[in-house]
BALOBA-1460 file (C-alpha; in Angstrom, 3 decimals):
// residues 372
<rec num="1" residu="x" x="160.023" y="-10.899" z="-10.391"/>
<rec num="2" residu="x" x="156.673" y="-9.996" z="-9.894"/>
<rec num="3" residu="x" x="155.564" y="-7.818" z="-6.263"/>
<rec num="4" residu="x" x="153.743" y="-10.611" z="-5.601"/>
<rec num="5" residu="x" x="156.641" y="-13.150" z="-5.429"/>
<rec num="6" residu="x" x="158.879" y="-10.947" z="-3.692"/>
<rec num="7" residu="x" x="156.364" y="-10.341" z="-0.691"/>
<rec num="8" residu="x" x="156.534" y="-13.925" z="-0.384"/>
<rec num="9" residu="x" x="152.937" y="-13.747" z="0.128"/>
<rec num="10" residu="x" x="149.915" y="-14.762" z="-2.352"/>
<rec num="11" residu="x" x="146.890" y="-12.564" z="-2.886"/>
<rec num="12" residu="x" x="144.229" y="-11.596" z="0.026"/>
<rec num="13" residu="x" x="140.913" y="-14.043" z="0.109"/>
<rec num="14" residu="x" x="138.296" y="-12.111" z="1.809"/>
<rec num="15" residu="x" x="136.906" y="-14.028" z="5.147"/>
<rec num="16" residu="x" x="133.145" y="-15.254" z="4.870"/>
<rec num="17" residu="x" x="132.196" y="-12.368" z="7.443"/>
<rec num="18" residu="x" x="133.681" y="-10.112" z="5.441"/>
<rec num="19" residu="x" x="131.706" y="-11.839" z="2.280"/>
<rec num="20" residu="x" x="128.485" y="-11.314" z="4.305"/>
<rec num="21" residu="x" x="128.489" y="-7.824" z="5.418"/>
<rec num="22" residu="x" x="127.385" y="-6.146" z="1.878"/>
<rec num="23" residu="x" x="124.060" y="-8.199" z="1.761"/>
<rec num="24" residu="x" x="123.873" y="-7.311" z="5.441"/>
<rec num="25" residu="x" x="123.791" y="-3.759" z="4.546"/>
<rec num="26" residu="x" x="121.821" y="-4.098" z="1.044"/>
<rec num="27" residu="x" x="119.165" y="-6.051" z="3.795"/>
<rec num="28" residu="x" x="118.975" y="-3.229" z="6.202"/>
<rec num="29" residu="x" x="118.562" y="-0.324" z="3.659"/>
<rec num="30" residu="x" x="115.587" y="-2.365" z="2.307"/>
<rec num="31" residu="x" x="113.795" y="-3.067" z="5.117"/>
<rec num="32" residu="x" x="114.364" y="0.700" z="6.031"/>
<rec num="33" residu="x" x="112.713" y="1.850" z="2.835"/>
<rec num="34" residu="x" x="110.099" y="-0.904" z="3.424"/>
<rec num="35" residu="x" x="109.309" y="0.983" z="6.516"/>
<rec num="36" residu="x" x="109.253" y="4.271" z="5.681"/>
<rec num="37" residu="x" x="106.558" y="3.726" z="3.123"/>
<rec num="38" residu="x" x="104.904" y="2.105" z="5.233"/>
<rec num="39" residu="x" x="104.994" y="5.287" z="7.181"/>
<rec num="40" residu="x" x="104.091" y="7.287" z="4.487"/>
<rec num="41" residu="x" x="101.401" y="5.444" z="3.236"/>
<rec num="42" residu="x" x="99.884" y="5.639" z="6.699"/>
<rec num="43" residu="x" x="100.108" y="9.270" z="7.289"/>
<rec num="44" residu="x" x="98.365" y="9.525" z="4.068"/>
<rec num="45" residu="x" x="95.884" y="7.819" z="5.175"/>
<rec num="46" residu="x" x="95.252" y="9.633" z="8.338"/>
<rec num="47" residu="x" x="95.475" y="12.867" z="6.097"/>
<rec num="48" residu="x" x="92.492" y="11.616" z="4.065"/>
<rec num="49" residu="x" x="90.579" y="10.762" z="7.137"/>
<rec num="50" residu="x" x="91.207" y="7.148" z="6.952"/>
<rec num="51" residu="x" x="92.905" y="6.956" z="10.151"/>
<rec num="52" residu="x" x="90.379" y="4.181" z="11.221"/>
<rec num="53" residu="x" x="91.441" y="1.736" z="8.584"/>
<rec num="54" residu="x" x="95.250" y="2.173" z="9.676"/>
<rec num="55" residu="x" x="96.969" y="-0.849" z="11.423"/>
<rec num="56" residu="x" x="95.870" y="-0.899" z="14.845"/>
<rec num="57" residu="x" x="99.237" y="-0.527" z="16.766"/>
<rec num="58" residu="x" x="99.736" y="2.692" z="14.439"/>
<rec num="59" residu="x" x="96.042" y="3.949" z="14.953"/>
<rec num="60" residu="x" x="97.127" y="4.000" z="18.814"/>
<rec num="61" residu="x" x="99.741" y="6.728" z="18.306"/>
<rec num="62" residu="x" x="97.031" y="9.372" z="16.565"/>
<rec num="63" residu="x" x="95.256" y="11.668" z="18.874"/>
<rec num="64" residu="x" x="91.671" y="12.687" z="17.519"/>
<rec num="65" residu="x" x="91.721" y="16.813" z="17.068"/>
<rec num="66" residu="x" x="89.104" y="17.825" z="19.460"/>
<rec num="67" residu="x" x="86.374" y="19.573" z="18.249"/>
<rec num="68" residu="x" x="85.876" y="23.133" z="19.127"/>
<rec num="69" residu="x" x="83.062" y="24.292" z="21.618"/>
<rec num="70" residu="x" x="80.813" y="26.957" z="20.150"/>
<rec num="71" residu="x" x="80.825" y="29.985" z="22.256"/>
<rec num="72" residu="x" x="76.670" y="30.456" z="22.717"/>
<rec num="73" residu="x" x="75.698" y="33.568" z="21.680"/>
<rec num="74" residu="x" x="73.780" y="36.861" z="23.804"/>
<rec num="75" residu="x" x="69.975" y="37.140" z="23.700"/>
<rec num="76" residu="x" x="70.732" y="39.470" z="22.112"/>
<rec num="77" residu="x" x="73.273" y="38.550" z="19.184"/>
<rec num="78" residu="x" x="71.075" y="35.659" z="18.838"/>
<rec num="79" residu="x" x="68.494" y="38.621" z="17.989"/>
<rec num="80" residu="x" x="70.542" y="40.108" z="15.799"/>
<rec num="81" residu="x" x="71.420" y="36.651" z="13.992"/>
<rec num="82" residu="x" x="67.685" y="35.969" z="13.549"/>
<rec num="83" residu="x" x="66.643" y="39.777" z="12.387"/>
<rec num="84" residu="x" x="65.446" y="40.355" z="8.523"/>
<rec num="85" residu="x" x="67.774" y="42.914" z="8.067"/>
<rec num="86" residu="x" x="71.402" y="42.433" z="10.137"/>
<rec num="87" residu="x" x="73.022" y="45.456" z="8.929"/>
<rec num="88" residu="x" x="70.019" y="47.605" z="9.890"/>
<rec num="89" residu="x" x="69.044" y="45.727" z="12.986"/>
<rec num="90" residu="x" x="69.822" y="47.025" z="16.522"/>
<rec num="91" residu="x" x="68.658" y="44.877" z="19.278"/>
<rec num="92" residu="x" x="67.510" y="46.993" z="22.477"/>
<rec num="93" residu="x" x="67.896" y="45.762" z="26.046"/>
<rec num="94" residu="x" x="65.756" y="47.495" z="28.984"/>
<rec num="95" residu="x" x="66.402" y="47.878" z="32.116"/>
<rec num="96" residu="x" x="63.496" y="48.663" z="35.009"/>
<rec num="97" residu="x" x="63.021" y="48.588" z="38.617"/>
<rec num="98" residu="x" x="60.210" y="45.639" z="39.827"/>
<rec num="99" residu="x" x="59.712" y="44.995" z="36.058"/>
<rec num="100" residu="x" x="60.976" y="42.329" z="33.177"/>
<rec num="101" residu="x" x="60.973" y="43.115" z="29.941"/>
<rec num="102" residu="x" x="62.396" y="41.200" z="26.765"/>
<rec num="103" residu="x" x="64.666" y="42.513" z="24.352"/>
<rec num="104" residu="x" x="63.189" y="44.538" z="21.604"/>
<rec num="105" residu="x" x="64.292" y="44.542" z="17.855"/>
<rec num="106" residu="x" x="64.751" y="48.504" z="16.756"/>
<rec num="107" residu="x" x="65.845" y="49.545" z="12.696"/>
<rec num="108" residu="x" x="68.592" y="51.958" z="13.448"/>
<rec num="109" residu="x" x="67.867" y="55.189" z="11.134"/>
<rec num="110" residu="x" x="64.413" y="55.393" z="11.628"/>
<rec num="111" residu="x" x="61.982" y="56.215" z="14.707"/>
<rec num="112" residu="x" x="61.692" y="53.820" z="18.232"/>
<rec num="113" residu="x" x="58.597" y="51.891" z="17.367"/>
<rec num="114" residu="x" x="56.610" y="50.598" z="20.359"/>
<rec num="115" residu="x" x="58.421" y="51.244" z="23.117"/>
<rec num="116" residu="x" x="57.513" y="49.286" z="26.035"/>
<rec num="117" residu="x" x="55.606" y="51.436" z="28.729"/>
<rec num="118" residu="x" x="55.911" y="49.017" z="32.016"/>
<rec num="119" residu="x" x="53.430" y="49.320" z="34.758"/>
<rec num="120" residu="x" x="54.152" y="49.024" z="38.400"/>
<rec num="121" residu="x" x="52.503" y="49.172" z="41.581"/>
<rec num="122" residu="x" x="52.654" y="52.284" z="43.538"/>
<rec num="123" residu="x" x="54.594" y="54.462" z="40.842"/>
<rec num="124" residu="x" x="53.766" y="56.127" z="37.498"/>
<rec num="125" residu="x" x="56.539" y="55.534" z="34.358"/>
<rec num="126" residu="x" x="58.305" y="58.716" z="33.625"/>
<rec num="127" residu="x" x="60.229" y="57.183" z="30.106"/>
<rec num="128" residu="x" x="63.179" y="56.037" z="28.927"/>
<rec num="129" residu="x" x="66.917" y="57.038" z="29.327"/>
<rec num="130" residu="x" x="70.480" y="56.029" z="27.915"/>
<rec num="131" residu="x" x="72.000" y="55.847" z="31.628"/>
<rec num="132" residu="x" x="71.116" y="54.881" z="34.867"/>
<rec num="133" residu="x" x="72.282" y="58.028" z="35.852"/>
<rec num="134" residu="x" x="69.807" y="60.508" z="33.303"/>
<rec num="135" residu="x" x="66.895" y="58.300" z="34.955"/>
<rec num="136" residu="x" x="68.008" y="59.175" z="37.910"/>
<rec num="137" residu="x" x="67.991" y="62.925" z="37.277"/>
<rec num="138" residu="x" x="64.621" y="62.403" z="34.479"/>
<rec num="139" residu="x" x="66.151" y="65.862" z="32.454"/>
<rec num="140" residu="x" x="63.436" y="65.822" z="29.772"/>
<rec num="141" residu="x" x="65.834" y="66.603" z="27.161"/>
<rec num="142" residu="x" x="67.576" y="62.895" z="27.633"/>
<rec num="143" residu="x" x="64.381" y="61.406" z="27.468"/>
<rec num="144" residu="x" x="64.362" y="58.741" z="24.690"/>
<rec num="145" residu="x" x="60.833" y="57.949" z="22.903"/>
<rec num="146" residu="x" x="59.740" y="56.953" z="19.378"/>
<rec num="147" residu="x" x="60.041" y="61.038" z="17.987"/>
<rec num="148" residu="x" x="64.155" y="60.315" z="17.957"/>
<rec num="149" residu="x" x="65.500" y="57.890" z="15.524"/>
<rec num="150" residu="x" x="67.097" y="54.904" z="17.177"/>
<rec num="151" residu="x" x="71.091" y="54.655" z="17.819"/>
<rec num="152" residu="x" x="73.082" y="51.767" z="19.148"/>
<rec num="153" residu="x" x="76.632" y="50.810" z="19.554"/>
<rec num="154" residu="x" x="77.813" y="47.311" z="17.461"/>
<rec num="155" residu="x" x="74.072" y="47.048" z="16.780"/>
<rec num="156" residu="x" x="73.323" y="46.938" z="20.611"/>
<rec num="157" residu="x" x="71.293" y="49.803" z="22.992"/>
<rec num="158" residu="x" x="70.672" y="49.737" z="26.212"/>
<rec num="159" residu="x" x="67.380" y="51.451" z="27.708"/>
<rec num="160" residu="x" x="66.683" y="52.955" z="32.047"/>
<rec num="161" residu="x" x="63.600" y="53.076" z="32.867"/>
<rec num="162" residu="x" x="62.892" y="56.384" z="35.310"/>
<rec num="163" residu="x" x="59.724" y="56.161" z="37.801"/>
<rec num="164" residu="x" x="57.845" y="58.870" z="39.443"/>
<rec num="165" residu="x" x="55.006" y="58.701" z="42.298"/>
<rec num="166" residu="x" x="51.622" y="59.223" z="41.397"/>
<rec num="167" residu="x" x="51.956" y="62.664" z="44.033"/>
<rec num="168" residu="x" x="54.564" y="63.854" z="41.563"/>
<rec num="169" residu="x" x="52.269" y="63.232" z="38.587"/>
<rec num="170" residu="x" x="49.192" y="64.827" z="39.768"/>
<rec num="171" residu="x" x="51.411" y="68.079" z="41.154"/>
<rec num="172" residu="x" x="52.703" y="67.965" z="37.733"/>
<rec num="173" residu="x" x="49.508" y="68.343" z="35.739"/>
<rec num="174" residu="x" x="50.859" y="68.489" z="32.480"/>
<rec num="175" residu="x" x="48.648" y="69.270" z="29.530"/>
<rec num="176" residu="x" x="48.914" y="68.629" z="26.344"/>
<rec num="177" residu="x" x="48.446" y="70.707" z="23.264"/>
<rec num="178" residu="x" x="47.704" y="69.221" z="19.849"/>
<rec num="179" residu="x" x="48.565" y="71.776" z="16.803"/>
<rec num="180" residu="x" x="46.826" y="70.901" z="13.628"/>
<rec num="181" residu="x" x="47.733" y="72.401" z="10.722"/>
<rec num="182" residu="x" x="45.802" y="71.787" z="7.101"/>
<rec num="183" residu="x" x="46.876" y="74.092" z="4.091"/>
<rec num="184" residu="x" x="49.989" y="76.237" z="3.529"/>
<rec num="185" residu="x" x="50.973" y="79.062" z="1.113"/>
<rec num="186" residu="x" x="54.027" y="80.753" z="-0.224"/>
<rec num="187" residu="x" x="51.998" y="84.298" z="0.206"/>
<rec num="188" residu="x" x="52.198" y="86.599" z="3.167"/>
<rec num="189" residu="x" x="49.208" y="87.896" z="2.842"/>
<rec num="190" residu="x" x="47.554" y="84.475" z="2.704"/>
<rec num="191" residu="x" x="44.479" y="83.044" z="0.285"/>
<rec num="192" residu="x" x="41.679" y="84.265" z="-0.622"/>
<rec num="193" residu="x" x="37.872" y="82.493" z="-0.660"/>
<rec num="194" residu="x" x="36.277" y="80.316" z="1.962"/>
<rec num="195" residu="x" x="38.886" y="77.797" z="3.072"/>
<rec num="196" residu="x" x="41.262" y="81.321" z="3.597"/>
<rec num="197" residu="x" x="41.018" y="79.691" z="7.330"/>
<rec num="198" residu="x" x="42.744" y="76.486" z="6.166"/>
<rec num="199" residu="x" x="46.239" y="78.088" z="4.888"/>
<rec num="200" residu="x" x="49.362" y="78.974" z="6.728"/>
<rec num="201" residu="x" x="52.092" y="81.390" z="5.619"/>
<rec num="202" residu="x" x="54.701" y="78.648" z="5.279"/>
<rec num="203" residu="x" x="57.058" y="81.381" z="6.665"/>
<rec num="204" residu="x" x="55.262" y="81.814" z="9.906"/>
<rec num="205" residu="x" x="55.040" y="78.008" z="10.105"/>
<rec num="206" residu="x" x="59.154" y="77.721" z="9.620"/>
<rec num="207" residu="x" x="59.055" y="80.395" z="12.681"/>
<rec num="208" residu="x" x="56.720" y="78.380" z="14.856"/>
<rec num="209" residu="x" x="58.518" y="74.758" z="14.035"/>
<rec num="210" residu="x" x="62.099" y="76.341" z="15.014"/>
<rec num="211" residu="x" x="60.590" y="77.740" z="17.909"/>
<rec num="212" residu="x" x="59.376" y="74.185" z="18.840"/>
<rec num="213" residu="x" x="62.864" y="73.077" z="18.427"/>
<rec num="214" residu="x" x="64.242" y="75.221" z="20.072"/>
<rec num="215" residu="x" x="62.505" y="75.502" z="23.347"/>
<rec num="216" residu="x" x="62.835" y="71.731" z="22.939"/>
<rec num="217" residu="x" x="59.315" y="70.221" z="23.770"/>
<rec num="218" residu="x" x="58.898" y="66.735" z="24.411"/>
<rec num="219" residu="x" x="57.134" y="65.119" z="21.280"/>
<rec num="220" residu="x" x="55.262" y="62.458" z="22.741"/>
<rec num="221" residu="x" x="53.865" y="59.521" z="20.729"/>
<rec num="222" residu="x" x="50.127" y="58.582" z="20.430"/>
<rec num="223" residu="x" x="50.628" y="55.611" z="22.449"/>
<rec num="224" residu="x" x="52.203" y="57.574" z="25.336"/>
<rec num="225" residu="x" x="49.370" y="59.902" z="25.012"/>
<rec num="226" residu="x" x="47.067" y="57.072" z="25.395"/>
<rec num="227" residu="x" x="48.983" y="55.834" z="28.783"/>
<rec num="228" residu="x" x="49.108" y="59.463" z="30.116"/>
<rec num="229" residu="x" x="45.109" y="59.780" z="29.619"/>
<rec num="230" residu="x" x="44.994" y="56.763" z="31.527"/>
<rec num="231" residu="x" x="47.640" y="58.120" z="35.047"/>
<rec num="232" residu="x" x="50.066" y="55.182" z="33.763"/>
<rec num="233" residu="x" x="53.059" y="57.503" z="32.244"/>
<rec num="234" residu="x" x="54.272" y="60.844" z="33.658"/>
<rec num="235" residu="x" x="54.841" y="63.256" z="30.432"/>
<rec num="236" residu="x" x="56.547" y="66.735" z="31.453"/>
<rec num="237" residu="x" x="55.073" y="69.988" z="30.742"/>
<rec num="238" residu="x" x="56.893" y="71.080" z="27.903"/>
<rec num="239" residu="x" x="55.122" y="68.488" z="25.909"/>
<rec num="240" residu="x" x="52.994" y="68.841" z="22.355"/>
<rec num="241" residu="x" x="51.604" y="67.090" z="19.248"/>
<rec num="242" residu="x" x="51.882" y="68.403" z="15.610"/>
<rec num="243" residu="x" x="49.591" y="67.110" z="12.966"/>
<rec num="244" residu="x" x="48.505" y="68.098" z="9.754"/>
<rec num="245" residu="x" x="44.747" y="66.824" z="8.374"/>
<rec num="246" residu="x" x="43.981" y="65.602" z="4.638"/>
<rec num="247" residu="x" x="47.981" y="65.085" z="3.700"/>
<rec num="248" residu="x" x="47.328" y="67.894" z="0.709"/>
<rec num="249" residu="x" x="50.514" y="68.553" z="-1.318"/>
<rec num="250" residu="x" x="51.094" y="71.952" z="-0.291"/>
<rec num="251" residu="x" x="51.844" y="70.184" z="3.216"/>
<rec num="252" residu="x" x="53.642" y="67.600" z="1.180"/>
<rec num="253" residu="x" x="55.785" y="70.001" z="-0.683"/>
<rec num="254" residu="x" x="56.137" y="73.211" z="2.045"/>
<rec num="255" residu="x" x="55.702" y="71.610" z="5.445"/>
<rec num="256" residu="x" x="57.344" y="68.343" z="5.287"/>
<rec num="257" residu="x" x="60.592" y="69.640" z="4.461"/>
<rec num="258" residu="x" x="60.746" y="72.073" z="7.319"/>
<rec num="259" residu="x" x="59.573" y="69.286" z="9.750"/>
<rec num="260" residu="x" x="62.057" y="66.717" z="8.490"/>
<rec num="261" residu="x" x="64.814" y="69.528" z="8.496"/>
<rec num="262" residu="x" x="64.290" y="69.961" z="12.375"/>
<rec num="263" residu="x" x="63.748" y="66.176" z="13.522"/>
<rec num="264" residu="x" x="60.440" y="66.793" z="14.895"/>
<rec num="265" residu="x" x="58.094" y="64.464" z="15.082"/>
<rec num="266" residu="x" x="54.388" y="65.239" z="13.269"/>
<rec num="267" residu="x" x="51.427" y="63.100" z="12.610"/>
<rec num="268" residu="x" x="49.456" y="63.422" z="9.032"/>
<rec num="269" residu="x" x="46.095" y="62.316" z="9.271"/>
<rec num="270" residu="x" x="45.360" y="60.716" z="5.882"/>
<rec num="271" residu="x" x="42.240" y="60.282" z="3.620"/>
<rec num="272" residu="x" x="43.175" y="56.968" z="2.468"/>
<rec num="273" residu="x" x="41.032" y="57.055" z="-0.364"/>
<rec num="274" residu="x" x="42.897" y="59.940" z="-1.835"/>
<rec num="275" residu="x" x="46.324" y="59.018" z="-1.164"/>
<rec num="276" residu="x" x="48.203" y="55.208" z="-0.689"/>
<rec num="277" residu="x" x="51.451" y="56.567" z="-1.010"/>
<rec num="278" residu="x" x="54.053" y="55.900" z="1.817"/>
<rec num="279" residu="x" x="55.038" y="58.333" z="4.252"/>
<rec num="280" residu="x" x="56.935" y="61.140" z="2.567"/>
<rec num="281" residu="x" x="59.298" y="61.781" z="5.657"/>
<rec num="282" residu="x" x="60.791" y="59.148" z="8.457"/>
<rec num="283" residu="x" x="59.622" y="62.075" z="10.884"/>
<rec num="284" residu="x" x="55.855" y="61.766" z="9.587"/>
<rec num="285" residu="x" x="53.782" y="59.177" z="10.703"/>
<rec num="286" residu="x" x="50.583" y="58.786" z="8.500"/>
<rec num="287" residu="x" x="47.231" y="57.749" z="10.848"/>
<rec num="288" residu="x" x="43.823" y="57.522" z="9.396"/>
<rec num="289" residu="x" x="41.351" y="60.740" z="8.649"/>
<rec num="290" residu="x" x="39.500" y="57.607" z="7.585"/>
<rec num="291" residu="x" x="38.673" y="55.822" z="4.018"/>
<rec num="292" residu="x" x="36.289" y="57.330" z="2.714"/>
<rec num="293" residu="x" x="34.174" y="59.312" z="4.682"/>
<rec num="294" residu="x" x="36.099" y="63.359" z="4.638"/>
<rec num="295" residu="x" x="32.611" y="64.205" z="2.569"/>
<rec num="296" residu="x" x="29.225" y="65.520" z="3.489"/>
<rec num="297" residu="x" x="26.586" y="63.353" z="4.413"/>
<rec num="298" residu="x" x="22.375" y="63.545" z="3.810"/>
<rec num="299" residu="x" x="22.102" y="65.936" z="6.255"/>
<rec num="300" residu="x" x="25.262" y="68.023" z="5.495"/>
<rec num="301" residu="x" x="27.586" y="66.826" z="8.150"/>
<rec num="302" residu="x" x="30.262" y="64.504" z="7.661"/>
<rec num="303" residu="x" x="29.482" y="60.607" z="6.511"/>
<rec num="304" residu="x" x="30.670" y="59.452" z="9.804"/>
<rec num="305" residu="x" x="27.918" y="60.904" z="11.851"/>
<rec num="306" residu="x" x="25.365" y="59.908" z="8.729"/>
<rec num="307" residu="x" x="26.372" y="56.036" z="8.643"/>
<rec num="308" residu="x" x="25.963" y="52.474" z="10.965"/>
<rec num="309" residu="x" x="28.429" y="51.884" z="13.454"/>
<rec num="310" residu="x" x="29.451" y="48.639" z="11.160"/>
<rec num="311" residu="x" x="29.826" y="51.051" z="8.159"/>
<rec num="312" residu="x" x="32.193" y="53.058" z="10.562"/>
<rec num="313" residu="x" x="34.285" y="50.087" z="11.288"/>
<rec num="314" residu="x" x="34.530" y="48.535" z="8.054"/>
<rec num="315" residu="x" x="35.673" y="52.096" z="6.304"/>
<rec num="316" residu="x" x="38.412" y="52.584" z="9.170"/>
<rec num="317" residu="x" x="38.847" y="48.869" z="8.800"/>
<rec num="318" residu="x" x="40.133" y="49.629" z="4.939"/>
<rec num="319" residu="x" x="41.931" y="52.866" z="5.878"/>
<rec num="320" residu="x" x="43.968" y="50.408" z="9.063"/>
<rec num="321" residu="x" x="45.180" y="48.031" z="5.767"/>
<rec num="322" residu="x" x="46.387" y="50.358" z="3.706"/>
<rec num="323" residu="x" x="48.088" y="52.164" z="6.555"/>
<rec num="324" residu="x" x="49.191" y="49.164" z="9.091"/>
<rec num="325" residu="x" x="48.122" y="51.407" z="11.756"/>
<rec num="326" residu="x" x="44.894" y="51.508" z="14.243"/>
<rec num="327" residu="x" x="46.584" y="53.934" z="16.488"/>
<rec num="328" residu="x" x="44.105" y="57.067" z="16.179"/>
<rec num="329" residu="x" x="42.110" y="58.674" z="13.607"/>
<rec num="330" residu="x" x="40.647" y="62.095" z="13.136"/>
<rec num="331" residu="x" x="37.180" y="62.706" z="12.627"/>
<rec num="332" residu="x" x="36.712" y="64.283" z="9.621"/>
<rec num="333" residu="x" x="35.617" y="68.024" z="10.243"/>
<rec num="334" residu="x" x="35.762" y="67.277" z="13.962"/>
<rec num="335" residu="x" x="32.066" y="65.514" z="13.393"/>
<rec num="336" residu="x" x="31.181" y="62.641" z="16.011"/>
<rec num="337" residu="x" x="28.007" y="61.576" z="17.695"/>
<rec num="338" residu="x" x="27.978" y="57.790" z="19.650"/>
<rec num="339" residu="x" x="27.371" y="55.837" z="16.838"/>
<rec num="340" residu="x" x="30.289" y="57.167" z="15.429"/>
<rec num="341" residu="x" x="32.687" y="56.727" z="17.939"/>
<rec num="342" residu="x" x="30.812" y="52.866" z="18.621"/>
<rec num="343" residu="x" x="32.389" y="52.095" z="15.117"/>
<rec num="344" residu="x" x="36.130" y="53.802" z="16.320"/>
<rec num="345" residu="x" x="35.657" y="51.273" z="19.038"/>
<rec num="346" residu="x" x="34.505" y="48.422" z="17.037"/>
<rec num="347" residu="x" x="37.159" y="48.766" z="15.044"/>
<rec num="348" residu="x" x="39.867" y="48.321" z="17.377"/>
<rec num="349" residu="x" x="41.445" y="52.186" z="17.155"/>
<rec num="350" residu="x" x="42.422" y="53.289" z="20.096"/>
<rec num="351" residu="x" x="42.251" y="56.625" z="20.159"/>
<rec num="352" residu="x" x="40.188" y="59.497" z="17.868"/>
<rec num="353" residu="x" x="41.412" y="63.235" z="17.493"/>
<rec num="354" residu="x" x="38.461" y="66.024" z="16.985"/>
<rec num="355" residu="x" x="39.213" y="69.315" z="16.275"/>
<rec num="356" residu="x" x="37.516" y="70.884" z="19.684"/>
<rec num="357" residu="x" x="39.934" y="73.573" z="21.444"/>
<rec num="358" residu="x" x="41.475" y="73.249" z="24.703"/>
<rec num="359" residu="x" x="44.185" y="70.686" z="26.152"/>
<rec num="360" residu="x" x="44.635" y="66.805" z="26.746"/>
<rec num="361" residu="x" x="44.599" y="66.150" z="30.329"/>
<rec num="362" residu="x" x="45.664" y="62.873" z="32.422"/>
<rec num="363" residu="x" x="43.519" y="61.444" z="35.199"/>
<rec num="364" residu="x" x="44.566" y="62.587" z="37.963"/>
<rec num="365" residu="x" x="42.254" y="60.560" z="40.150"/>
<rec num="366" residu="x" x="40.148" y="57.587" z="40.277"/>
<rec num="367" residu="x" x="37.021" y="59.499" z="39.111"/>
<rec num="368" residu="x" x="38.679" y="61.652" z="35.811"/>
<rec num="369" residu="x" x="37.126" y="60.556" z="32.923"/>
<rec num="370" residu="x" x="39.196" y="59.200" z="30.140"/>
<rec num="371" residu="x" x="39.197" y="60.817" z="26.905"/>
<rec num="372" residu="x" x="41.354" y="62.158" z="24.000"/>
C-alpha cells in the first residue's frame, strides 16, 4: 500500500492565496527595480547638470551648491595682480602725518625709483623709514631713499614718513658736496700730458669710496637734492653726491666695480653720442653730459655756450630719449651763459651740474636764491 493510502489522506492542493503570493512577489521586485532606475537615471542627470529637466517632485529634493564669494583683494594685491612683472613686483604702502599718498609699484633688486616727497604745511619732510618708531627717532642710517635697493616681505613694504620744523632745518644747514670724478689709472704715480688732471689712482679712489661707506653718508638722489634747494626736504649733514663725467671705460672698467662692490650710489654723466649702452651697474644711474655738444665751439668754448637756446633743447631733447631721464645734466666743461641754461629750461631738465667749487645749499629763507 502506497503512503498515500495509508494516511488516509490524498495529496495537498495549494489555496488560491497561496497560488497568488509568487506573482505578488515577482510584482514587487519589478516595480522596485523600476524605481531604482528611475533613481539612477535621475541622479545622472543631475550629475550632468540636467537637474532642470528632472521630474518636478524629484527636482524639489536637490539643493543648488551655492556659489562661492570671492574674497576682494588689497590695493595692494590688486597691484601686484596688475604689475608687468609679479615675481619682481613689490607694491609699497606709505604712511604720513596730514598727507595721502597712493601705493607705489617698486622692482625688488634694484634702486627706490621716485619716491614720493609729500609737502605739508608748517613742517619740512625729513625721509622715509621702515617703522613708525625709526621716524620717530630720524637715525640717518635707517633712512630709506632711492641709493638702497628695494626689499619687501610677500612682495609688500611698508614706508613712515618722519617730519621736521623748518627751525630744525635752517639750524641744521646741511651742505652738500658733489665729488666728480673723470679718468682713472692703475699707476701710482699717475699720467702723464695735459689731461694728467683728469686721472685718479684707482687705489686712492678704492680708499676714498670705503671711507664713504664707512662713515656712512647719506647718498641723496637728484630729486631730493632738487626739494632740499627748494626748503621742502630736510637732508642731514653727513650727506654727498658721487659722479663721474664722460662715462670713459677706465671708469667703466676700474671705478664701477668698486662702487657696485660697496652699494653706493653714483651718477655718470653721459655723452650720449658716444655711448647708448645701458647702465653698467644697478648702483649707477646714467644722466645726460648732453648729445652732442662735449666739443669746442667757434670761439673755443663748449657748443653749448656757442648755440640757440632751441639747439640746446633739441640736443638734450635726443640725449632725454636715449636715456629716459630729464633729471639733470652737466654742462660740458662746466661752460654756461643764459642762453644756455634757457635751453636746460626749455627742455624740461630740472636741474644742471657745473663744475664750480664749493657746496649745495638749501634756502633757508624766503629770499635764498634757488640754484644747483
Amino acid at each position: 500500500m502506497s503512503a498515500e493510502s495509508s494516511s488516509g489522506r490524498g495529496p495537498r492542493v495549494p489555496s488560491k492565496a497561496a497560488r497568488r503570493r509568487p506573482f505578488l512577489i515577482g510584482l514587487i521586485a519589478i516595480l522596485a527595480a523600476a524605481l531604482i532606475a528611475v533613481i539612477a537615471i535621475a541622479s545622472a542627470r543631475a550629475l550632468a547638470g540636467g537637474a532642470q529637466d528632472l521630474p518636478e517632485a524629484i527636482q524639489t529634493t536637490i539643493a543648488p551648491t551655492p556659489t562661492p564669494t570671492p574674497t576682494p583683494l588689497t590695493p595692494a594685491q590688486q597691484l601686484l595682480k596688475d604689475a608687468p612683472d609679479p615675481a619682481t613686483a613689490c607694491a609699497v604702502t606709505f604712511f604720513s602725518e596730514g598727507v595721502e599718498l597712493t601705493l607705489m609699484l617698486q622692482t625688488e633688486g634694484a634702486l627706490y625709483s621716485g619716491l614720493p616727497i609729500p609737502e605739508r604745511a608748517g613742517a619740512v619732510f625729513a625721509g622715509w623709514y621702515p617703522t613708525p618708531e625709526t621716524a620717530q627717532a630720524q637715525v640717518q642710517t635707517d633712512r630709506v631713499n632711492g641709493s638702497q635697493l628695494a626689499a619687501c616681505v610677500d612682495h609688500e613694504s611698508t614706508l613712515y614718513a618722519a617730519w621736521t620744523t623748518p627751525e630744525q632745518n635752517l639750524a641744521t644747514a646741511a651742505k652738500v658736496p658733489i665729488l666728480m670724478y673723470h679718468q682713472f689709472t692703475t699707476k701710482p704715480e699717475g699720467e702723464s700730458g695735459w689731461l694728467r688732471g683728469n686721472f685718479v689712482y684707482v687705489e686712492d679712489f678704492r680708499a676714498q669710496m670705503d671711507y664713504v661707506a664707512a662713515q656712512e653718508f647719506y647718498l641723496p638722489t637728484w630729486d631730493e637734492l632738487d626739494a632740499f634747494i627748494d626748503g621742502r626736504l630736510f637732508l642731514p649733514r653727513h650727506s654727498l653726491i658721487i659722479t663721474d663725467d664722460d662715462a670713459d671705460p677706465t671708469w667703466l672698467e676700474l671705478a664701477v666695480p668698486i662702487v657696485t662692490e660697496r652699494q653706493l650710489l653714483t651718477t655718470s654723466f653721459v655723452i650720449t653720442s658716444a655711448r647708448q649702452d645701458a647702465t653698467p651697474s644697478p648702483f649707477v644711474l646714467q644722466r645726460s653730459h648732453t648729445s652732442d655738444m662735449h666739443r669746442a665751439g667757434d670761439d673755443g668754448k663748449g657748443r653749448m655756450v656757442n648755440l640757440s637756446a632751441d639747439e640746446v633743447a633739441a640736443d638734450l631733447e635726443e640725449s632725454a630719449r636715449i636715456l629716459g631721464s630729464k633729471e639733470v645734466v652737466a654742462y660740458p666743461y662746466g661752460h654756461h651763459n643764459p642762453t644756455a641754461e634757457q635751453g636746460v629750461t626749455q627742455a624740461g631738465y630740472v636741474m644742471a651740474r657745473t663744475i664750480e667749487h664749493g657746496y649745495v645749499r638749501g634756502r633757508t629763507s624766503s629770499s635764498f636764491p634757488s640754484s644747483a
